[in-house]
Structures are given as C-alpha cells and as structure tokens.
C-alpha positions as CSV (number, residue, x, y, z in Angstrom):
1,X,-32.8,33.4,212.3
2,X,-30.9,30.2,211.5
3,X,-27.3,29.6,211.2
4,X,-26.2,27.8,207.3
5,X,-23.2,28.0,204.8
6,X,-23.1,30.7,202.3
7,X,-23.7,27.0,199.9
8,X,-26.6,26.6,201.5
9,X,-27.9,30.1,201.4
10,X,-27.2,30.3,197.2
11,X,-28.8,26.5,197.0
12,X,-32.1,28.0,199.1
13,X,-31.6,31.2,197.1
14,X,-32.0,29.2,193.5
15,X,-34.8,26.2,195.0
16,X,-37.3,29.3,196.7
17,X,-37.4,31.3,193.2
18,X,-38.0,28.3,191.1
19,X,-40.9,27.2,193.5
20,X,-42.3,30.3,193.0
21,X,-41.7,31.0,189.3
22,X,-41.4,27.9,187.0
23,X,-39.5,29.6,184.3
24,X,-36.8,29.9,186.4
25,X,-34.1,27.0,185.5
26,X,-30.5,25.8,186.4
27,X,-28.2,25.1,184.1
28,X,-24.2,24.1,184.3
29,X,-21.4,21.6,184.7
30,X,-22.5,19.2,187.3
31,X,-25.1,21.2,188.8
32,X,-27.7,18.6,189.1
33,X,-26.2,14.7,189.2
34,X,-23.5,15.8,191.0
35,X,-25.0,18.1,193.3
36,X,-22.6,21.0,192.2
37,X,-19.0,21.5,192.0
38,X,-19.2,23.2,195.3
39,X,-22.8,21.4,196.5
40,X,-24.1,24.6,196.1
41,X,-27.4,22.9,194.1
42,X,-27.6,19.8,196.4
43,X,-31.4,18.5,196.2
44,X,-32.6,20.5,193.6
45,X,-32.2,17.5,190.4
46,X,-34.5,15.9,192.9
47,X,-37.2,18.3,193.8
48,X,-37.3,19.9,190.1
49,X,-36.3,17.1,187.8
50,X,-33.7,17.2,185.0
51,X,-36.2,19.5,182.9
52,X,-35.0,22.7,185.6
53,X,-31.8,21.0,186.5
54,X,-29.5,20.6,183.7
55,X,-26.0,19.2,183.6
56,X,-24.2,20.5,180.6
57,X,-20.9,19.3,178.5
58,X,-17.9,21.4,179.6
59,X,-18.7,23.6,176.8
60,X,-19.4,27.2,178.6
61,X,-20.1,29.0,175.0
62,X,-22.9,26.5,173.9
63,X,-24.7,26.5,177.3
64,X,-24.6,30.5,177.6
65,X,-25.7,30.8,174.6
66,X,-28.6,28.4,174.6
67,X,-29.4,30.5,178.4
68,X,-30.0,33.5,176.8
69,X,-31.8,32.4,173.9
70,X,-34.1,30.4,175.8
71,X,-34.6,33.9,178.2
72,X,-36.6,35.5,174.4
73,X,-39.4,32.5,175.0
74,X,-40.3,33.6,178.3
75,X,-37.4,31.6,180.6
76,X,-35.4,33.0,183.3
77,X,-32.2,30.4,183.5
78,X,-29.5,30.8,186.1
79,X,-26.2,29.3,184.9
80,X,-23.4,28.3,187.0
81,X,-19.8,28.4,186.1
82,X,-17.5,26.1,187.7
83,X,-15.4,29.2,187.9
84,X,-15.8,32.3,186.0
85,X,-12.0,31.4,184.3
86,X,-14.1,29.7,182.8
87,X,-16.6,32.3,181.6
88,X,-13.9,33.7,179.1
89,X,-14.6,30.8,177.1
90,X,-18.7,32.2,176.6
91,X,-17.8,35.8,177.3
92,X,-18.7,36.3,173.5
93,X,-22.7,35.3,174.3
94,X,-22.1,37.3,177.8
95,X,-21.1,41.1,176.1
96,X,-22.1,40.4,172.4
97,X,-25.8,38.9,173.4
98,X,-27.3,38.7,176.7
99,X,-25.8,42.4,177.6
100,X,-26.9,43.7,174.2
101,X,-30.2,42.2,173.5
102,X,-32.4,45.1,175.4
103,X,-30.8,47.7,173.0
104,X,-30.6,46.0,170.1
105,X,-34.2,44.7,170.3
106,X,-35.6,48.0,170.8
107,X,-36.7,47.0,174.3
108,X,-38.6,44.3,172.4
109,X,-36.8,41.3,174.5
110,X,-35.3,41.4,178.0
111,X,-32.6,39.2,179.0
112,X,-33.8,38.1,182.6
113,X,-30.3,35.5,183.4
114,X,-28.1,35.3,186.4
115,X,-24.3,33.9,185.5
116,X,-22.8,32.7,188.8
117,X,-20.1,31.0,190.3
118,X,-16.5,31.8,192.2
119,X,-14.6,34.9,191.3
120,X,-11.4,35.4,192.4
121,X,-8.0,33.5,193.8
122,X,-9.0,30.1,195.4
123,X,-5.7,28.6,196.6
124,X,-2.9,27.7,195.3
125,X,-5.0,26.8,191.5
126,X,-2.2,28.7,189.1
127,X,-2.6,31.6,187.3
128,X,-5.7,30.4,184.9
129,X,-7.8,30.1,188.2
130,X,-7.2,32.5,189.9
131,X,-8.2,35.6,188.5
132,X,-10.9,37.8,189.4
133,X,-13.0,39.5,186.7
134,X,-15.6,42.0,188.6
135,X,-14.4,45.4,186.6
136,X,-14.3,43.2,183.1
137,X,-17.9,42.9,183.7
138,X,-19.2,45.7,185.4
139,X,-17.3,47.8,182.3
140,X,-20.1,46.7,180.1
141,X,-22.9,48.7,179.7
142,X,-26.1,46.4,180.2
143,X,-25.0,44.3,182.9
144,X,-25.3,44.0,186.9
145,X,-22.4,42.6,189.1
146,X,-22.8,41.1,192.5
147,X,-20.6,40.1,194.6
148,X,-21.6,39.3,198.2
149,X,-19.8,38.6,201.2
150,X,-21.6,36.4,203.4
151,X,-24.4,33.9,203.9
152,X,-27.2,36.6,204.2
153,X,-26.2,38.9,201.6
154,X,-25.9,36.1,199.5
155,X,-29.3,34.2,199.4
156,X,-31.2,38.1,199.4
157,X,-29.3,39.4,196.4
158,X,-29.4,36.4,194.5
159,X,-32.6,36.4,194.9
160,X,-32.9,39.7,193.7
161,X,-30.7,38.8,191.3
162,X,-32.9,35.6,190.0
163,X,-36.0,38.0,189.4
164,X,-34.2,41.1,187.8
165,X,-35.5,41.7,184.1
166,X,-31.6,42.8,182.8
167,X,-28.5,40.2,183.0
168,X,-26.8,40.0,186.3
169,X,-23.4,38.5,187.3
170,X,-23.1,37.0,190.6
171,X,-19.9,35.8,191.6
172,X,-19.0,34.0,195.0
173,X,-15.6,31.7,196.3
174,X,-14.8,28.8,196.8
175,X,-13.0,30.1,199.5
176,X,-16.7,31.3,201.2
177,X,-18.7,28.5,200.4
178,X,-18.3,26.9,204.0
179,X,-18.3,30.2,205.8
180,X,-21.8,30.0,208.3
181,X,-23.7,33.2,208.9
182,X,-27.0,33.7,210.1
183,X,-30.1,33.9,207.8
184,X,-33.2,34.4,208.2
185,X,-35.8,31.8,208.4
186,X,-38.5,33.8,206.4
187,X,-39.0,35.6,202.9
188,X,-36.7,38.7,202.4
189,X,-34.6,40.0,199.3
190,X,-31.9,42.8,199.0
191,X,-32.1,45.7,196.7
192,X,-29.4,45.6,193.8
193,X,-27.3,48.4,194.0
194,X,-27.3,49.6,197.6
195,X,-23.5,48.8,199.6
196,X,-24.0,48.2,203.7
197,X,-21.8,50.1,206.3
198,X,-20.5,46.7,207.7
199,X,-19.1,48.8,210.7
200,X,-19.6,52.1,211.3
201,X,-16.1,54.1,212.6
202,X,-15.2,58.1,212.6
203,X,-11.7,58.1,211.1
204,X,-11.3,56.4,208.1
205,X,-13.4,55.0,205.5
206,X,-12.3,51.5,204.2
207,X,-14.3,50.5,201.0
208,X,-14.3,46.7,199.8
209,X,-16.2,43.4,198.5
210,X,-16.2,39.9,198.2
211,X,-14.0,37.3,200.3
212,X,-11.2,40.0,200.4
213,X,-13.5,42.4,202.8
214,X,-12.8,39.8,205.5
215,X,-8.8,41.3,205.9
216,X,-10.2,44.9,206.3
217,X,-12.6,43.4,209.5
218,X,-8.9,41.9,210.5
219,X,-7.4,45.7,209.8
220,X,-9.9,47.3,211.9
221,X,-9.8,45.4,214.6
222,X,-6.2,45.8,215.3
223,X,-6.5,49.7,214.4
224,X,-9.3,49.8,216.8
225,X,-6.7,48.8,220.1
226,X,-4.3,51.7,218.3
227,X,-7.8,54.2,218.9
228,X,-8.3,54.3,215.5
229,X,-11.5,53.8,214.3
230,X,-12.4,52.6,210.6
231,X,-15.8,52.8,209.2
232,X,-16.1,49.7,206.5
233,X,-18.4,49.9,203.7
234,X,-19.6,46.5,201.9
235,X,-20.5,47.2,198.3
236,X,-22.2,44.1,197.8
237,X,-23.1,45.4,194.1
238,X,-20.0,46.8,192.1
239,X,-22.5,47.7,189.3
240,X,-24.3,49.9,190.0
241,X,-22.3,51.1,192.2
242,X,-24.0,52.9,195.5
243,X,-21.8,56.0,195.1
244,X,-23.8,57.7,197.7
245,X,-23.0,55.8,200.9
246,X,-19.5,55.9,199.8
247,X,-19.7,59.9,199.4
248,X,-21.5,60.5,202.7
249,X,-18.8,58.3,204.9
250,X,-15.9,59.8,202.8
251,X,-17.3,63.4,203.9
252,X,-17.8,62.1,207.7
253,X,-14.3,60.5,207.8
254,X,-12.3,62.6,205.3
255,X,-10.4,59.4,204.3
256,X,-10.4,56.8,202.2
257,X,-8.8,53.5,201.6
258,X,-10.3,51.0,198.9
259,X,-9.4,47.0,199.0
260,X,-10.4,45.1,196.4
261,X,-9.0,41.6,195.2
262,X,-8.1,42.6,191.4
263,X,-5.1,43.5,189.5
264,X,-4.3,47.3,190.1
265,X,-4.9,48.9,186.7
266,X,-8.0,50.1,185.7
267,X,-10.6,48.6,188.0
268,X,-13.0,49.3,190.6
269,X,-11.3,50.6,193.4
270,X,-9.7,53.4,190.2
271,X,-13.3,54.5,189.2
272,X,-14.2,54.8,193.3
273,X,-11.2,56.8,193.5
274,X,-12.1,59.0,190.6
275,X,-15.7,59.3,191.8
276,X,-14.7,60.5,195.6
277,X,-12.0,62.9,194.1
278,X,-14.7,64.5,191.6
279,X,-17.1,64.7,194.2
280,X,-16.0,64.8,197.4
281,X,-12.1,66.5,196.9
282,X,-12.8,69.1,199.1
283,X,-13.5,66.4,202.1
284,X,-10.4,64.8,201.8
285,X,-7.7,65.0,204.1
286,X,-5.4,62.7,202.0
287,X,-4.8,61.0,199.2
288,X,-7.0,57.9,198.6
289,X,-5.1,54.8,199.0
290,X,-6.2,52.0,197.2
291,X,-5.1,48.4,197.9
292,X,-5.2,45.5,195.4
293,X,-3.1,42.1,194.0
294,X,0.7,42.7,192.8
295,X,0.6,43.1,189.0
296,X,1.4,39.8,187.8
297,X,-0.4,36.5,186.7
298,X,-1.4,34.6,190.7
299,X,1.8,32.7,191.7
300,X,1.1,29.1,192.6
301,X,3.8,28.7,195.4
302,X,2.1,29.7,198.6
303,X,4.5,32.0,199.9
304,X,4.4,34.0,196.7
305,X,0.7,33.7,196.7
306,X,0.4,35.5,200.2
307,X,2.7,38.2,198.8
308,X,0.6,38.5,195.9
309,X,-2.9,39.0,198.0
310,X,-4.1,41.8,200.1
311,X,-3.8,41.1,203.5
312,X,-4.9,43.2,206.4
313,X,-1.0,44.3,207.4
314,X,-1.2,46.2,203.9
315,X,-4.9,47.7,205.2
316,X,-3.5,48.9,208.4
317,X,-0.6,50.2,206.8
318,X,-2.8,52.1,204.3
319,X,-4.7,53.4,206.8
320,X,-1.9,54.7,209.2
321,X,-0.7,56.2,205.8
322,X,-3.9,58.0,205.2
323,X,-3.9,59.0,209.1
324,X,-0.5,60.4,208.6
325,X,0.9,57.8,211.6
C-alpha cells in the first residue's frame, strides 16, 4: 500500500485506463496545460499528448456534446467539469443524449463516458457553487452516479467507472482533493453498485456518501464514549443503489439515520427512506431520521454556511432521537 491524495488517486485512476485502452480520452477546461483546476490530471498532457488531453473553451454544452458523439465511433472520453454548477449548462447533451442513446438506438450504440468533477458545497463559493446535484442525476433512467469518499474508493471506482459500457457520473470535492488515504500499489477496481459498512456497530445504522460521511465518523465517535454504537454504511454508488446492505444493517440495528449533503426534498436519503419502510417496516424501532442542508440557496457568510451544512452535533442528535435518549 502507499499513502497519496484522493488527486492523485483520480489522476492515476484516468493515466492507468488510457495506457491500457487508447480510446480512452480526457477532455475539459484546463485539464491538460494547466494540469487541472484541482491538479487532478497533472502529467497526463505530457505522457498522452494533446490528441488524449484536451483543453476545451469554457463552453460545457459543446464539449459534452462532442464527448458523446465521439463515444458512437468507438471512443471512451472522460470529461471533467470544473464543477458540476457547471454541468447545468450541458445537462441537455447529459439527459437528452448520452442517457438516452442505448434506448433510442435500439441497443445499436452505447454511450461508454464518465462526467466528473466536485459535487457539492466547497466553501464559502455563493449559492451558484455550491449545490450538489447527486439525486438530479441518479433520477434519470440510463445513468450511473458515483460518489466516493476517499482516496481508495476513488481511483477503484473510477476505474470502474472509465470501462463501464453506459454513462457514469462521478463526482468528487474540492474539499477532498488533498485528503491522503492509502492505496494500493497494484491493479484493483471496485464493483459499481455495491455500498461498504465503513464501521460496523449494533445500534443504529447511519447511511451516507461523499465528503459529508466524514461528520457521521465524527458522530460515532462521540456516541461510541456515550456506549452507543453506530454501524456506518458508505454507499459509494447512489445509482444503483445497494439496497441490500442497507436492508440487512437496518434489520440488525432496527434504526436508521440517513446524512446526505443535499437539499431535503425529494432526494436520496427520501427514496432510502421509502425503500427501508417498504421493506424492512417491521424491523424498525423508530422513525427514520434523515439529515440533510437547510432549504435555501448555500449562504456565503460562514457562519450561515455552518448552519446550513450537516454537522455531526445534528448526527448525534438524530441518533439519540432514534435511540429514544
């Protein structure tokens, strides 16, 4: 094993699948002169050359669209988004096209494309930055999302991700790309679809993803000097979603709390719920309690923006909730 950034783990990620497939291509805003916004493709303009390496304009509709076009003659491009704000700008080519094209073709053409980039709040970036946009995506019938947590998730699934024959979203943070993790030095990938019990626990179940998973470690910890223990699942894919491992810890623990970093209307922590109280209602010992952002644009002032986020004092208290403390 060797210790890198979760930067470094998407940048080895991208450089080991185009050694071993040369139709596989990167294409965004600053990716290759620059290195990336994030020097997450630093070296790879100089090992592939600006034929696999392609800066674009800032013009996210025109470069999607020429990504999934170029994916009918035989090309499997990976494009990175600055941010995926920015993604609303190609959403059209994302849902109309590159999700669509299987059907519509008659299975004739896949659309093998990765879209990645930071999901989520960032900072204080204002309200047009800081949104995240996992349930937007994963409502469309067609595509994959992942969103990984950490350096070793990261560089497995995108790899995955990278050789996967249907259209995948992968979205990171800016917030993650410095975090270190160990990876390991060889070959491996992880399966799409499958979460990971990040900690196993006996009392309450504590579902999440992304950066935001980090405050339900926090949660647990302090819960854990209190002698109550909290099992936390890592979906690591939201679609599909690996209903299963969150059924069979629901029905060990008999409680359920669900953070996710969203808006609280209608996304995925609401179809988990729905899923573990159509399946699993006769398990429960309490309402599910789901946790997510106030329902309002992201503040910019930092002390509105903390009130806005999750944080683990709103886990624990969820969880003494659902333990009836």
């Amino acid at each position: 094993m060797k210790t890198i950034q979760f930067r470094e783990a998407i940048c080895e990620a991208m450089s080991e699948e185009m050694r071993r497939d040369e139709t596989v291509y990167l294409m965004g805003e600053e990716v290759a002169e620059y290195n990336g916004a994030y020097k997450a493709s630093k070296g790879m303009l100089d090992e592939f050359g600006a034929k696999r390496v392609i800066d674009t304009p800032i013009a996210e509709l025109g470069f999607a669209g020429i990504a999934i076009g170029s994916t009918m003659t035989g090309c499997r491009p990976i494009v990175e988004y600055m941010t995926f704000n920015f993604s609303l700008v190609g959403i059209d080519q994302i849902i109309n096209n590159a999700a669509k094209i299987r059907q519509m073709s008659g299975g004739q053409f896949n659309c093998p494309i990765v879209f990645r980039g930071p999901t989520g709040s960032a900072g204080q970036l204002g309200a047009t930055h800081s949104q995240a946009f996992e349930n937007w995506f994963a409502n469309t019938p067609g595509l994959k999302v992942v969103v990984p947590s950490n350096p070793y998730d990261a560089k497995g699934l995108l790899k995955s991700a990278i050789r996967d024959n249907d259209p995948v979203i992968f979205m990171e943070s800016e917030q993650m790309y410095g975090d270190k993790g160990e990876v390991p030095e060889g070959e491996y990938t992880i399966p799409l679809g499958v979460a990971e019990i990040k900690r196993e626990g006996t009392d309450v179940t504590i579902v999440s993803f992304g950066k935001i998973i980090k405050e339900a470690y926090k949660a647990a910890d302090e819960l854990e000097k209190e002698g109550i223990s909290c099992e936390i699942i890592d979906l690591r894919t939201v679609r599909p979603l690996d209903k299963e491992a969150i059924l069979k810890s629901v029905k060990k623990t008999n409680r359920l709390v669900v953070l996710e970093e969203a808006w609280p209307f209608g996304n995925v922590a609401t179809e988990i719920t729905y899923i573990v109280q159509a399946e699993a209602f006769d398990y429960l010992d309490a309402p599910v309690v789901k946790i997510n952002t106030a329902d309002t644009p992201a503040p910019y002032s930092p002390v509105l923006l903390a009130e806005w986020l999750p944080n683990s004092d709103e886990v624990v208290k969820a969880v003494k909730k659902v333990m009836y403390k």
